[in-house]
C-alpha positions in Angstrom: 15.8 -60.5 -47.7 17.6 -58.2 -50.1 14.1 -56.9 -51.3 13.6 -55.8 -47.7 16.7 -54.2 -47.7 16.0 -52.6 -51.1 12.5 -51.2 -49.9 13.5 -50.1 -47.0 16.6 -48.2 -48.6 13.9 -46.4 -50.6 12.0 -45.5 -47.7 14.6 -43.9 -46.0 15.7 -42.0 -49.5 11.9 -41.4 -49.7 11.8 -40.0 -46.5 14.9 -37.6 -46.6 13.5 -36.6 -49.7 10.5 -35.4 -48.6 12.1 -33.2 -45.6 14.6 -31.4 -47.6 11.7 -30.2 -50.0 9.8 -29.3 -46.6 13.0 -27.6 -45.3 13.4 -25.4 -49.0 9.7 -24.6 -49.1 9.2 -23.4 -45.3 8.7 -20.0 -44.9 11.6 -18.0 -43.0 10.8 -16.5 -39.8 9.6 -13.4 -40.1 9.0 -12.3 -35.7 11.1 -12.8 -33.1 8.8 -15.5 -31.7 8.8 -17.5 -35.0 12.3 -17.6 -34.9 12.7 -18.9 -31.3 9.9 -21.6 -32.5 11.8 -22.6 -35.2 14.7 -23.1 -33.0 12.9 -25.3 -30.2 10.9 -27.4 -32.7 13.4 -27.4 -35.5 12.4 -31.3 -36.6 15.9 -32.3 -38.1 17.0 -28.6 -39.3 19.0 -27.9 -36.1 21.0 -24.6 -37.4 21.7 -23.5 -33.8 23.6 -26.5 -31.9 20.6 -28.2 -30.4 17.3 -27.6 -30.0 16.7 -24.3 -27.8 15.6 -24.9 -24.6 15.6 -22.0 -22.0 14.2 -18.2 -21.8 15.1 -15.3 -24.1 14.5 -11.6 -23.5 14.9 -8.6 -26.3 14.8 -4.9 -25.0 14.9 -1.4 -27.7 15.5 1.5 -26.1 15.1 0.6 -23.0 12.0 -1.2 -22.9 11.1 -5.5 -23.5 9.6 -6.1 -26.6 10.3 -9.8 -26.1 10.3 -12.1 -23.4 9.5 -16.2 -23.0 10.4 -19.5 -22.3 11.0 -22.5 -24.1 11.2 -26.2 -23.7 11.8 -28.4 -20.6 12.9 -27.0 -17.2 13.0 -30.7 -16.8 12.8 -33.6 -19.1 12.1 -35.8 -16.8 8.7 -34.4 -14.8 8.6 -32.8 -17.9 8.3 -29.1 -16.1 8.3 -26.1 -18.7 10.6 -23.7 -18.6 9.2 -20.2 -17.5 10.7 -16.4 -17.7 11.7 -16.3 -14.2 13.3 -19.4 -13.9 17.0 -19.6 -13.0 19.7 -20.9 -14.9 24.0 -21.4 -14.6 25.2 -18.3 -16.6 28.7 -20.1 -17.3 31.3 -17.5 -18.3 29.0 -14.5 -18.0 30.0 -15.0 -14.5 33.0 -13.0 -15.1 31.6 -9.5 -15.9 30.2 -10.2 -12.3 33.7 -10.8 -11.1 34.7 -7.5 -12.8 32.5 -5.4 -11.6 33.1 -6.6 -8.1 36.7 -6.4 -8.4 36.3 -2.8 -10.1 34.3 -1.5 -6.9 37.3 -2.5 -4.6 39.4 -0.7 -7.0 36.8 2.3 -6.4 37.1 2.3 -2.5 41.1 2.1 -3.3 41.5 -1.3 -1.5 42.7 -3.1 -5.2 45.1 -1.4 -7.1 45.2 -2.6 -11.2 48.5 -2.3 -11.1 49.3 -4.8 -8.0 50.4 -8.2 -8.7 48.6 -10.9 -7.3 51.5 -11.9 -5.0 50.2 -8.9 -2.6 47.1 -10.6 -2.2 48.2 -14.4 -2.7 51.8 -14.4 -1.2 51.9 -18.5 -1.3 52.0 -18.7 -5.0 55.2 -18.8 -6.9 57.1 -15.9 -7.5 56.6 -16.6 -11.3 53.5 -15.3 -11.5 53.0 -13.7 -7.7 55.9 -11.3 -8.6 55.0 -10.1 -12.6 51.1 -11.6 -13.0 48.8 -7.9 -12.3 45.2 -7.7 -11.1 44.8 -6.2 -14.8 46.0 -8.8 -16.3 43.6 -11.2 -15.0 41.1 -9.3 -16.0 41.9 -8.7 -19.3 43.2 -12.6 -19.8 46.5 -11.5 -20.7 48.0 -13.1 -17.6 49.7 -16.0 -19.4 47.9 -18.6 -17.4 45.9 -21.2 -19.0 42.6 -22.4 -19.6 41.5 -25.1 -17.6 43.2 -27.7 -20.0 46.5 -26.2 -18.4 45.6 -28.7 -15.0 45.4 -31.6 -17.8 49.5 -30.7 -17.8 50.2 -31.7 -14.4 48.0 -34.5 -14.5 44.8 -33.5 -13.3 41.6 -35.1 -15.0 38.9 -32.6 -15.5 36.5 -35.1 -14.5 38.0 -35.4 -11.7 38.5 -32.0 -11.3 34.9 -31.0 -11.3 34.1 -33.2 -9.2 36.3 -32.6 -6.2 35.5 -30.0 -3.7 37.8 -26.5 -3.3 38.4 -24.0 -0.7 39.5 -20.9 -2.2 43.0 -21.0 -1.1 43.3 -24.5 -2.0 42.3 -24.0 -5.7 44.7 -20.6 -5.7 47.6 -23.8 -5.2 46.2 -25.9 -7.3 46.0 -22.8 -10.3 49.9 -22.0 -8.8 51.0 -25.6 -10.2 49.9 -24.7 -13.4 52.4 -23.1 -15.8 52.7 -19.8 -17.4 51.9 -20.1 -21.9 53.1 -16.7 -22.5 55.0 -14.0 -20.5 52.3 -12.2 -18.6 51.0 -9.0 -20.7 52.1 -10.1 -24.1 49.1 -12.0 -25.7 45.4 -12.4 -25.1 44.7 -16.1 -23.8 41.3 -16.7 -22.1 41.9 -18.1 -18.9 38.9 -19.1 -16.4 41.8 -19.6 -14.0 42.6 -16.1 -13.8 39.3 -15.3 -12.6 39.5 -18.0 -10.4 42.4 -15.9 -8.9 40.5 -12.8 -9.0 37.7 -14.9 -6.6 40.2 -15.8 -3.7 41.5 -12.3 -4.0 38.1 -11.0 -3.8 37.9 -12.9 -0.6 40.9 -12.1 1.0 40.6 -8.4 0.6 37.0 -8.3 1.6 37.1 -10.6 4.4 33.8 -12.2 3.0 32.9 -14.7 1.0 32.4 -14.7 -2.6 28.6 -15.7 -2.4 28.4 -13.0 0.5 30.3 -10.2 -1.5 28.1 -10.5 -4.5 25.2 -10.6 -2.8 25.9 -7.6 -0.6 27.1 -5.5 -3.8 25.4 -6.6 -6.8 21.9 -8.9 -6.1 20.2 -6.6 -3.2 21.5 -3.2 -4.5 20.4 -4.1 -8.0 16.8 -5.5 -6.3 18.3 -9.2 -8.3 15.5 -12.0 -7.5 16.9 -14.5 -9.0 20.5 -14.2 -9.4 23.7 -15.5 -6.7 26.2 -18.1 -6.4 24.6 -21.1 -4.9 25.7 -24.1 -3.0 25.6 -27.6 -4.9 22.3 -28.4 -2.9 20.6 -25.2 -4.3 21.9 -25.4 -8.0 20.5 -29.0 -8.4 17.3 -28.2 -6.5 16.7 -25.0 -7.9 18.3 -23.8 -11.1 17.0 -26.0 -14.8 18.8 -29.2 -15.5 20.8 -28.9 -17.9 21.1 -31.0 -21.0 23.9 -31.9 -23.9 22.4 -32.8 -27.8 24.1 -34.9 -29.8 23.4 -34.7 -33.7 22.6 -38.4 -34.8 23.2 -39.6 -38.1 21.5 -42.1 -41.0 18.6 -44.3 -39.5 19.4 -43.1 -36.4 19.0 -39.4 -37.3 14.9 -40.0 -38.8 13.8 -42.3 -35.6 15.6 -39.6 -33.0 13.8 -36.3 -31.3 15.1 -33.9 -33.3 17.3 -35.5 -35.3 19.9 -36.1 -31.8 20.2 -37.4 -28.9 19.5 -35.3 -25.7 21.1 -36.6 -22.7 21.3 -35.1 -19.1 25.0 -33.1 -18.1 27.3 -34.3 -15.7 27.1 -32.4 -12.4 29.7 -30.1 -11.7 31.1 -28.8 -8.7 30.5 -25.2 -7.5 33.7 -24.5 -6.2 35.4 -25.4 -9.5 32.7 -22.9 -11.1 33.2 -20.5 -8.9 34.4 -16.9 -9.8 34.5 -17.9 -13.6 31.3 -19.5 -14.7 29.6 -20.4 -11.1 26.4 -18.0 -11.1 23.0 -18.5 -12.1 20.5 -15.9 -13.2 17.4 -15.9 -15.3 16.8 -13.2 -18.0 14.9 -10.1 -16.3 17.6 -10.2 -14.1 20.5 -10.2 -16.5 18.4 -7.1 -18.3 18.2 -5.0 -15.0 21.7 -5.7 -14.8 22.9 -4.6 -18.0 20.7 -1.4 -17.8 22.3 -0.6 -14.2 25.9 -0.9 -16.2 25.1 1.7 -18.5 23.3 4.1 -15.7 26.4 3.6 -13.4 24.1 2.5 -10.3 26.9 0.4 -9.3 30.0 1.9 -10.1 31.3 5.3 -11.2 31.4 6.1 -14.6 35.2 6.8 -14.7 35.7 3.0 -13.3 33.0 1.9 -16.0 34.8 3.5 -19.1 37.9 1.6 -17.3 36.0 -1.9 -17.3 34.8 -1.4 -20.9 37.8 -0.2 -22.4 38.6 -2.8 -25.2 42.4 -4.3 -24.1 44.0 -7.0 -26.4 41.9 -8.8 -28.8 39.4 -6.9 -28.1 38.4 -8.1 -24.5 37.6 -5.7 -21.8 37.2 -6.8 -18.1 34.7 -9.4 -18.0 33.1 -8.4 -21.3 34.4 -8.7 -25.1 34.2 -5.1 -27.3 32.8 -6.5 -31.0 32.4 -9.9 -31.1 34.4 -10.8 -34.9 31.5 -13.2 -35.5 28.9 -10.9 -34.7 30.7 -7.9 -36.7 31.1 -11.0 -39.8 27.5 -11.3 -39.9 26.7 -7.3 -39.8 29.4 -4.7 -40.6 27.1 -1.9 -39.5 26.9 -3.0 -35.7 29.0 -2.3 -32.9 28.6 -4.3 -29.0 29.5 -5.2 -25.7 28.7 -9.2 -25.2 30.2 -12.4 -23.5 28.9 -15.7 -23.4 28.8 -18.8 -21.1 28.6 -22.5 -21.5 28.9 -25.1 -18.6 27.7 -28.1 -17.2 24.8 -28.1 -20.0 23.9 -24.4 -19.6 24.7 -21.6 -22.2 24.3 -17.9 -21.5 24.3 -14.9 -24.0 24.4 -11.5 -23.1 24.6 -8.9 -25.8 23.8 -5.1 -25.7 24.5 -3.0 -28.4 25.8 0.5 -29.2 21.9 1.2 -31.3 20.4 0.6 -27.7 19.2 -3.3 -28.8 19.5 -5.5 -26.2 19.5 -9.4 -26.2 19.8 -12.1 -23.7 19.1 -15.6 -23.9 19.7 -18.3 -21.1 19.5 -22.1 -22.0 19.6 -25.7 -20.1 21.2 -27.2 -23.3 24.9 -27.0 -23.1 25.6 -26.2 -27.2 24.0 -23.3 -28.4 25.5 -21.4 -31.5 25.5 -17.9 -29.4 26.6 -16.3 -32.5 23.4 -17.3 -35.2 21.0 -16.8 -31.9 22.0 -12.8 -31.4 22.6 -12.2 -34.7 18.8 -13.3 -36.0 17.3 -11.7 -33.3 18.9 -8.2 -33.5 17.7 -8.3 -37.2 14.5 -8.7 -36.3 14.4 -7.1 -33.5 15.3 -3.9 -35.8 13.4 -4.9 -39.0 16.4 -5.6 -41.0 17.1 -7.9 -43.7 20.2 -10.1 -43.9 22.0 -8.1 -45.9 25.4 -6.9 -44.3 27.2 -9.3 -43.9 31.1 -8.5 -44.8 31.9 -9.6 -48.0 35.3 -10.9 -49.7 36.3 -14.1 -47.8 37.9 -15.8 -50.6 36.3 -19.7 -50.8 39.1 -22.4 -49.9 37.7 -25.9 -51.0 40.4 -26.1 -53.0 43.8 -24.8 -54.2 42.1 -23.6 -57.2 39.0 -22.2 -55.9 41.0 -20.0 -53.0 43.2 -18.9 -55.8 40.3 -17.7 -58.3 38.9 -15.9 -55.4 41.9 -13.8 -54.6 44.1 -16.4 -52.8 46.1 -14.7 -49.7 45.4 -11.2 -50.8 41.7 -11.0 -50.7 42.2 -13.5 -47.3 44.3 -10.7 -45.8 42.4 -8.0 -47.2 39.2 -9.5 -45.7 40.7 -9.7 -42.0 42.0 -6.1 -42.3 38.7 -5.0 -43.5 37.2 -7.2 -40.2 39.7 -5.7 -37.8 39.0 -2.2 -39.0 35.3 -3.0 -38.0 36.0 -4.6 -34.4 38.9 -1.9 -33.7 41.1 -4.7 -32.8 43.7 -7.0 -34.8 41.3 -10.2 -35.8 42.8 -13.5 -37.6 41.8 -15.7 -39.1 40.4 -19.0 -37.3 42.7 -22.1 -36.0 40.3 -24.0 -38.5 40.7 -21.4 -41.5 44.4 -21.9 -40.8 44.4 -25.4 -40.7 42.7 -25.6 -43.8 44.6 -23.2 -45.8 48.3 -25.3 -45.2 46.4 -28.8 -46.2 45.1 -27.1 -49.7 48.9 -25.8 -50.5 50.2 -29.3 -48.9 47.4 -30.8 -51.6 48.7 -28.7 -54.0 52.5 -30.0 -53.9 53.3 -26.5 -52.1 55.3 -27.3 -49.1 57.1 -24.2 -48.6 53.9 -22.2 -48.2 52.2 -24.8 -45.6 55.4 -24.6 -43.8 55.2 -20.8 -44.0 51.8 -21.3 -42.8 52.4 -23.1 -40.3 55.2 -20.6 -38.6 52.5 -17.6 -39.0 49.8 -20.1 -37.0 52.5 -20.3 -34.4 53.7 -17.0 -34.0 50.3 -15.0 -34.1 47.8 -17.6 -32.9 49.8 -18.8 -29.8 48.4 -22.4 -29.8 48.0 -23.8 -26.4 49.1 -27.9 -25.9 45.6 -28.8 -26.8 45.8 -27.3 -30.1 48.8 -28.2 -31.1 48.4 -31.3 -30.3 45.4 -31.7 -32.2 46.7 -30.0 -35.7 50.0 -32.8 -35.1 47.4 -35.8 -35.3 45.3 -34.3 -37.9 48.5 -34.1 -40.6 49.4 -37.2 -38.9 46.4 -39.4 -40.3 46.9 -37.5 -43.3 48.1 -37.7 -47.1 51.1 -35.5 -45.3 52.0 -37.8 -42.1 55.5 -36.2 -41.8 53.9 -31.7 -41.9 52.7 -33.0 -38.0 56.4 -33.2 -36.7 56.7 -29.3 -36.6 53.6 -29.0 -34.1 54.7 -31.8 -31.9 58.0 -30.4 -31.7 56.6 -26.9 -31.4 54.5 -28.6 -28.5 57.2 -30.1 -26.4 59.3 -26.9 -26.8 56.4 -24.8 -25.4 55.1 -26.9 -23.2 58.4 -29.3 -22.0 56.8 -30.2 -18.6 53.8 -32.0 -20.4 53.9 -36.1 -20.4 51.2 -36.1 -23.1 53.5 -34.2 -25.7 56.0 -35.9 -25.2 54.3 -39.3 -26.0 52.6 -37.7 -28.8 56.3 -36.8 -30.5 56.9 -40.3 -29.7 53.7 -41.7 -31.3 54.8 -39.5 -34.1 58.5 -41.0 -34.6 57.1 -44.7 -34.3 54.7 -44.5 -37.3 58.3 -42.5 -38.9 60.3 -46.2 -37.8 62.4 -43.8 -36.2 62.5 -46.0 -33.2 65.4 -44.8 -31.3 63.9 -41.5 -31.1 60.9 -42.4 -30.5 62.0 -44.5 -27.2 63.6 -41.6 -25.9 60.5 -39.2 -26.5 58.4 -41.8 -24.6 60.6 -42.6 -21.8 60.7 -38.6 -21.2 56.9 -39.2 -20.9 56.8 -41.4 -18.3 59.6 -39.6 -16.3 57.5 -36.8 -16.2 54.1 -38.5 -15.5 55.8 -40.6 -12.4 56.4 -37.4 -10.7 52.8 -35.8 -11.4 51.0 -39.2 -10.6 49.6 -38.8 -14.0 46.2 -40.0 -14.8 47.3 -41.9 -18.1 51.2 -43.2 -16.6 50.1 -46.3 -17.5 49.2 -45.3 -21.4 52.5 -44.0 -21.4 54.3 -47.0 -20.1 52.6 -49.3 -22.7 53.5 -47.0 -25.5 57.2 -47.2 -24.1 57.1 -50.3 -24.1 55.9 -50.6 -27.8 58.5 -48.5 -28.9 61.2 -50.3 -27.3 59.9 -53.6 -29.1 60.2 -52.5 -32.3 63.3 -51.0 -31.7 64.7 -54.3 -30.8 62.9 -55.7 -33.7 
């Protein structure tokens, strides 16, 4: 038996051997089509999130010098995917929103300047009375992304599964709480454009599907683009798919090196005016090309719509991408993504006239390696521009002989100078730099650290919350208690932060606080007829045992 075990050990070594040396010796891409066949048969080298499956289209100068299809439309009739076909364009939705919004705003029946409680008078006064119409459009509201319905309970299963009217998920969004004072900080918030869909609806006295067909699809000629019921998305638009990387044995025997498995179905009304469209590649291109012509709205309002507010994100479109820009210093675009329901969307056009779109029925694309290969090739360039000077933080010692805080900051002041907006560094890059100074014995700079991340980055719950349980499994169990705190100050009507401070105090033995932080959960989880009340409850009741002893 333990010679079998031995051989086959060797075979597996023998066998991961052999791919790497035919991963080093294969020859890079040199078209755009090698490059996309690369990506959808990648063997084991999956570089882009999954295996592409989907359609891609690249124009110069106003004409295609790319277009086609890749993979399964579906897996299991094993149906190709072609040009035409149509898929969920996710959060590219929003541009759509924005445009249709900015065409009321053109026929003077939406101000910019209104708040949203002229349009939606049932909300609370909170955000009716000080939220604006160009704020939602800019994500500066203060509302939250979806996991700001996870605070009052709501499961975003369950969520997306349930069926909305308009007005109904207005209420449901006017539960939620406010993260930051409305106007102060960029947060990207698919519930404000939720908003911006009822208030498309009330104003126009149509529905959304009815308003975006009337102004957008037949004007633009669009074949294949709308918002569709639930019976026409899963007749007529590409199943989508997740991929899961596999690992060891599993990873040699597995297609691709993962596991593909089909996405959970989503409702459209929780889609909606955020990330409910679908649309297939030509039409995405005729779309982009009536944008810069103005066919659809005057250029005044366009120069409006694409005027870079904070962070860099216009109305439904983001001005120079920081990962993009990372990647080539020389560039300069106008992009957004999409990902939902196991569909991903890219639409990029750039100021050189280069423009790329890729639609795909696999849920995890890396949008940012995608765009960035093909406008290099698309152009004829090498790889070669990539902004230099991000100092290497492996270790204490490593970030320090590379320049330490000064090159850091020097590097994101040489990237915002690039993107003409104030870039950070990542919630990662962050995290990383206060474990190599906790690592190093230097508390006083993590903590430091870790009062910048809060101040500049403006965390949401989820974040927060995950940074808390990192330290907590750590070599540095007690550095968590500042995010937890920081959590339950900033979101105080949240169960799950509460019982996460209490979680925190029970592996401290500080029992008797953390009773009281868990009791505070459950208080607050009766009243929202929380999903996990009964988590809570059993975590209360662990705390009280060991407080009793």
């Amino acid at each position: 038996m333990k010679k079998v075990i031995i051989r086959i050990c060797l075979l597996i070594i023998i066998a991961l051997t052999a791919w790497g040396i035919a991963i080093a010796f294969k020859a890079e891409p040199k078209t755009i089509g090698e490059l996309m066949e690369s990506y959808e048969n990648p063997g084991m080298n999956v570089k882009i999130g999954s295996p592409f499956s989907g359609a891609v289209l690249v124009a110069k100068n106003g004409k295609i010098i790319f277009e086609e299809a890749y993979g399964k439309y579906n897996r299991e009739t094993q149906t190709p995917n072609t040009i035409d076909a149509k898929y969920g364009i996710g959060s590219v939705t929003k541009q759509f929103t924005a445009m249709l919004v900015m065409q009321l705003v053109e026929k003077n029946k939406i101000k910019l300047g209104d708040t949203i409680g002229k349009y939606l008078p049932y909300l609370s006064k909170e955000k009716a009375d000080h939220i604006t119409i160009h704020q939602l459009l800019s994500n500066t509201s203060g509302l939250p992304h979806y996991n700001g319905l996870q605070s009052i309970g709501l499961n975003l299963n369950e969520f997306g599964n349930k069926k909305y009217t308009p007005k109904a998920l207005a209420q449901l969004i006017g539960r939620t709480r406010l993260v930051n004072t409305p106007g102060a900080v960029y947060l990207y918030s698919s519930l404000g454009y939720h908003l911006l869909g009822v208030i498309l609806e009330e104003v126009s006295g149509k529905s959304y599907a009815q308003l975006l067909d009337e102004s957008i699809v037949k004007p633009l000629g669009l074949k294949n683009t709308g918002f569709g019921t639930n019976e026409f998305i899963a007749k007529n638009l590409a199943k989508g798919y997740r991929y899961r990387e596999e690992y060891g044995l599993n990873a040699l025997i597995a297609e691709n090196g993962g596991k593909t498995t089909e996405a959970r179905f989503r409702d459209q009304s929780t889609s909606y005016s955020a990330g409910g469209i679908h649309s297939s590649v030509k039409d995405l291109y005729i779309w982009s090309k009536a944008i810069k012509s103005y066919k659809i709205l005057s250029p005044e309002l366009t120069k409006k719509m694409l005027t870079p507010n904070k962070d860099g994100y216009c109305y439904g479109w983001q001005r120079n991408w920081s990962e993009l820009i990372e990647s080539n210093i020389n560039v300069r675009l106008y992009g957004h993504g999409g990902s939902l329901s196991g569909n991903s969307a890219f639409i990029a056009i750039y100021d050189d006239e280069t423009t790329i779109i890729y639609l795909s029925n696999r849920s995890n694309i890396k949008a940012d390696r995608v765009i960035h290969r093909l406008h290099l090739l698309a152009n004829n360039l090498k790889d070669e521009y990539e902004l230099k000077g991000y100092p290497t933080r492996f270790t204490y010692d490593t970030f320090e002989e590379n320049g330490g805080m000064f090159a850091l900051q020097d590097y994101f002041n040489t990237l915002s100078k690039y993107c003409g907006y104030v870039v950070k560094p990542s919630k990662n890059s962050m995290r990383g730099l206060m474990n190599i100074h906790l690592e190093e014995g230097k508390r006083n700079v993590a903590d430091s650290l870790k009062k910048v991340f809060i101040a500049t980055h403006h965390p949401e719950e989820a974040t927060l919350n995950q940074f808390g349980y990192e330290f907590l499994s750590s070599d540095h169990p007690k550095f968590a208690l500042g995010f937890f705190k920081e959590c339950t100050i900033k979101y105080p009507f949240s169960p799950n932060v509460w019982d996460s401070l209490g979680e925190a105090y029970l592996i401290y033995e500080d029992y008797e606080k953390s009773v009281a932080c868990h009791t505070k959960a459950v208080e607050i989880a009766e009243k929202t007829s929380h999903e996990l009340l009964k988590i809570f409850k059993e975590n209360l009741k662990e705390a009280q045992d060991k407080l009793k002893g």
